[in-house]
N, C-alpha and C positions, 0 to 999 in steps of 0.2 A: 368508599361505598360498601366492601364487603362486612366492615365492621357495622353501619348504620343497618345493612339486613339482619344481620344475623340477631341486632337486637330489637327485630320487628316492624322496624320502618321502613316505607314503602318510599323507594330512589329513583328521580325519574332525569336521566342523561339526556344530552343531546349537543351536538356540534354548532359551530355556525356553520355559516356559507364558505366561508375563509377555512376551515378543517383543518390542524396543521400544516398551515401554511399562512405566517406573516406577511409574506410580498404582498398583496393587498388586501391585508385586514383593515376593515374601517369599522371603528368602534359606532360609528351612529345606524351603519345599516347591523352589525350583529347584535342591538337593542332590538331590531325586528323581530329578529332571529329568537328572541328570548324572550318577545312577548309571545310568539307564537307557541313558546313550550306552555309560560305560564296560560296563557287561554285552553290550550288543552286541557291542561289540569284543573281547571275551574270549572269547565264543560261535561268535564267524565266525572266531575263530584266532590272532587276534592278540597274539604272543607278550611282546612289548614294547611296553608304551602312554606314554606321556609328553604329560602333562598341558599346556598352552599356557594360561597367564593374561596378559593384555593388559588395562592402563589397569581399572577394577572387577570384568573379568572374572578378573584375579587372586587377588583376595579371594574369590572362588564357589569358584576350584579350590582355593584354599587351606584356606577351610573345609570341601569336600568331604572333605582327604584327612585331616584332621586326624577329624574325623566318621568316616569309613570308618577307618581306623585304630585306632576305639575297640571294645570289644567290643558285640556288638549293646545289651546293657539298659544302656551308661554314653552311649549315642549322645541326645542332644535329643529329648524327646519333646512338645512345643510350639514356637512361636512366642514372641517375647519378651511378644509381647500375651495365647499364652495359648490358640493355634493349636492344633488338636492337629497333630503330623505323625510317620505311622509311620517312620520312620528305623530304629528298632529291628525291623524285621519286612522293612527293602526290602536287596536282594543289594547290598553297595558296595564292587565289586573296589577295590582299591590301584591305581595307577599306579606304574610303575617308576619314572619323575622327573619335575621340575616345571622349566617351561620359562615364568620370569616377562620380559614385554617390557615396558617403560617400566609397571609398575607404579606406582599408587597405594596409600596405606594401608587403603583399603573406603572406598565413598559417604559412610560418617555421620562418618569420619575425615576426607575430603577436605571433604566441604561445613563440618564444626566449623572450619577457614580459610575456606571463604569466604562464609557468613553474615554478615549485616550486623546487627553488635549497637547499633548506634545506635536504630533500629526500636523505635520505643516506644510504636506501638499497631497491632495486628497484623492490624488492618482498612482501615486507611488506608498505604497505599503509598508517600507522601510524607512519613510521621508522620518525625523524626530528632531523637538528641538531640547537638547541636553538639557537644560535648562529647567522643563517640565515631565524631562520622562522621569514614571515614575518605578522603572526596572534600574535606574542608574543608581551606580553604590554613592557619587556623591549626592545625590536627595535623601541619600537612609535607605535606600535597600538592603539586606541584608539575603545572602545565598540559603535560599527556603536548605530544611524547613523551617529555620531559625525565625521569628520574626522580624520582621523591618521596622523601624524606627522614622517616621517619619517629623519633623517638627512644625509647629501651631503655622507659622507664615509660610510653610511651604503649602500646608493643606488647603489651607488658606487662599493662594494664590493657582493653584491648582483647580479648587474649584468653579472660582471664575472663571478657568482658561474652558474647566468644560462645557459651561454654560456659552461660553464665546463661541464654543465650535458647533454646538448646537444651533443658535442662531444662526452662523452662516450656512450651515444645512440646509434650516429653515429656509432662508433667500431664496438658494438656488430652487430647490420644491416647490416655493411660490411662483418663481418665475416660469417653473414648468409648466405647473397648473393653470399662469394666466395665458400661456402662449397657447396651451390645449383650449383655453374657453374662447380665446378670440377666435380660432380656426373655428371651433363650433357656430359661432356666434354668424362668421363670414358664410358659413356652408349654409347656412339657413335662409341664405338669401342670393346667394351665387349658385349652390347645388355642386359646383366645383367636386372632382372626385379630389386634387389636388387640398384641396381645404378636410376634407372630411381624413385625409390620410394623417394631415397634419394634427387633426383635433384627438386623433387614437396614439400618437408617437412620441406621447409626454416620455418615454425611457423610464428608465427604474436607475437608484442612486445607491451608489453603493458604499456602502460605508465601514471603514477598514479598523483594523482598533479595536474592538470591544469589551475587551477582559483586564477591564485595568483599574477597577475599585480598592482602592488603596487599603480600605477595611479587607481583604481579602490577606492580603501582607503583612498587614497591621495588625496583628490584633489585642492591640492596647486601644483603639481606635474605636467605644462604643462596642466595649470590648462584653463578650456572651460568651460559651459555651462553642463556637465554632472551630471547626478544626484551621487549618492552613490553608489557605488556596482559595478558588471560587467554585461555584454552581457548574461548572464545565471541567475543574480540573487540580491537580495539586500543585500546579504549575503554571500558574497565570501569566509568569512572567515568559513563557512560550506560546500559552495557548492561544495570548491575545494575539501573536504573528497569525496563529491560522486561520482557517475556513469559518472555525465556528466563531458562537458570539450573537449577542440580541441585535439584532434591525442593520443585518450586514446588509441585508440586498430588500429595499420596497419601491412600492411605486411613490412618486412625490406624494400623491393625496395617502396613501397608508402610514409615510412617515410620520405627515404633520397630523391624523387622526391617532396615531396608536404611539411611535416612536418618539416622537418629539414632546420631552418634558417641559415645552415653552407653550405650543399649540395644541396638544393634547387637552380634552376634557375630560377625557378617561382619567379622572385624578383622583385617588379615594378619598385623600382630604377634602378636598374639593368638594367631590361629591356628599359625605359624609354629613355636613352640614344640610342637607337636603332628607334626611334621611331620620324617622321617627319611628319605626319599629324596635321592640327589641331586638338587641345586637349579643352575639357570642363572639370574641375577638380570641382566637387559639394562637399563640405564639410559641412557636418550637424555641428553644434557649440552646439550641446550633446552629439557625437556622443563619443562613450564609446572602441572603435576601433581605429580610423583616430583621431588621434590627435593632436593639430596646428602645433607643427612642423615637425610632421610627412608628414603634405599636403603644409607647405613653402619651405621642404626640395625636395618634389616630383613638385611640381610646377617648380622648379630651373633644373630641372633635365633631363625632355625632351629637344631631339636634335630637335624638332619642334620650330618654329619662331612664332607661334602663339597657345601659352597658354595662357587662360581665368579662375582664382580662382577666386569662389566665395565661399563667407560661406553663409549659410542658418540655421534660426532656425528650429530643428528639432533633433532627434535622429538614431541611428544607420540605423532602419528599414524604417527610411520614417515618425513616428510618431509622434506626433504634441510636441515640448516641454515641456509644460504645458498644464493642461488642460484647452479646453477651447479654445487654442491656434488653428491656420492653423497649417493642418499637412505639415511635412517636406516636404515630395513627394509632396502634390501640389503644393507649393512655389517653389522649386526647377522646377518643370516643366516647369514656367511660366520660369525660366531664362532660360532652356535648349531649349522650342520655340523659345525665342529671337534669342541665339546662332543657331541655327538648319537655321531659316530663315535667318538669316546674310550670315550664312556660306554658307548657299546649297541652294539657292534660287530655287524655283519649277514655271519653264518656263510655266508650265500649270496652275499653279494660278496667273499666269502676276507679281510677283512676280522680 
């Protein structure tokens, strides 16, 4: 943001409801949340809006435009769990284009790599099955910072397993969600306090594991410019024991809206396709998230005629690659000016 002022353009932030804090982000109500920025901005005058997704927040704006794009009754009218959310009844101006920085694919795409599918009992934090962890020296690990070696049928089969564990997430979330909607369901005609307790007491699911993207190890593996480690640490193969980690602790309905790369709509390929404005795609060539074919597959993928990839050195955050180095963000800015004044030329700098 401080780069886009300084070269004249007017930046307008804002939060959802959810504000730092995952435990229950639901990607259909913070579409609300982002129609109500974009209507401001169309109301105070602003004649050219252009959308900024950075790292998940990509995937909110891509779903917004792809949503506002549609006609009000074909727009989501729930949550994947079953939410109601009026979409069809809220104002959701268009942006004129979409401005993505070191995007990722959406949370339930990014964490479907780095869940830890060894995890074979989902109470116990140390539970592992040898077999699939991917910190054991016989799968090819190697003691950081060396890289690890992992081979084609283990990734292979590894990936499946994550995808395995995601579905059974899914299940149980589901099962939460219908057991909350029957209590609701029963309150509404019993009045029961005993039903009404029920229908709030869905629990939050907690999910243990999450720093275990084998590209993080690997880096022969769709291999860029990134250093060793992951997004959390240079030491994966500890940090996924700890605290941190994406979609450790939500509520079932925030899992299967934001978390879950099965049930999630927050998808940017997905979305993409929905999606007709000009696109700026910034891809940092460190970045420990987006990775190259992650942004040649998204690149291909918008229903827009005019996509612009570039890669920039730099890492996830914006930060300089090496030290010493231009950081990411201001590199990147200098092409996104380019792009900005090509695209949207401003009648009042003669422009």
């Amino acid at each position: 943001m401080p780069e886009l002022l300084a070269r004249g353009y007017a930046v307008w932030t804002q939060n959802t409801r959810g504000a730092g804090n995952d435990l229950t982000l639901l990607h259909e109500q913070a579409l609300l949340d982002a129609a109500a920025g974009h209507t401001f901005l169309r109301d105070h005058g602003f004649a050219t809006v252009v959308s900024v997704g950075h790292s998940g927040g990509a995937a909110l704006a891509a779903y917004y435009i792809e949503q506002a794009g549609l006609p009000p009754a074909h727009r989501e009218t729930a949550t994947p769990g079953g939410k109601p959310v009026p979409l069809a009844e809220a104002r959701m101006p268009v942006p004129d284009g979409l401005l993505l920085m070191a995007p990722h694919l959406g949370q339930g795409h990014l964490l479907m790599r780095m869940i830890d599918p060894s995890v074979v009992d989902e109470t116990d934090p140390m539970s592992v099955d040898p077999a699939l962890d991917p910190y054991d020296h016989r799968n090819g690990f190697t003691e950081p910072p060396t890289s690890s070696r992992y081979t084609r049928d283990f990734i292979e089969e590894y990936r499946q397993a994550q995808r395995a564990r995601v579905e059974r997430i899914d299940q149980v979330a589901r099962e939460r969600v219908a057991v909350s909607a029957r209590a609701r369901k029963r309150y509404a005609n019993t009045r029961e306090a005993n039903d009404r307790r029920r229908s709030l007491a869905s629990g939050v699911i907690l999910v243990h594991r999450t720093d275990a993207d084998l590209r993080g190890v690997d880096l022969s593996i769709d291999a860029n410019d990134r250093p060793y480690g992951s997004l959390f640490g240079r030491r994966p193969d500890l940090t996924n024991y700890g605290i941190v980690g994406f979609g450790r602790l939500t509520t079932p309905e925030a899992w299967l809206s934001t978390w879950s790369g099965i049930s999630s709509r927050a998808g940017l390929l997905r979305c993409a396709t929905g999606i007709a404005v000009p696109v700026l795609l910034v891809e940092l060539t460190g970045d420990q998230a987006c990775f190259p074919a992650d942004a040649r597959e998204l690149a291909g993928a918008f229903a827009s005629g005019d996509v612009t990839h570039v890669r920039v050195p730099g890492r996830h955050f914006g930060a300089p690659l090496t030290e010493g180095m231009t950081s990411g963000a201001t590199l990147a800015a200098e092409t996104v000016s380019d792009w900005l004044r090509t695209r949207f030329p401003n009648p009042a700098a003669g422009q």
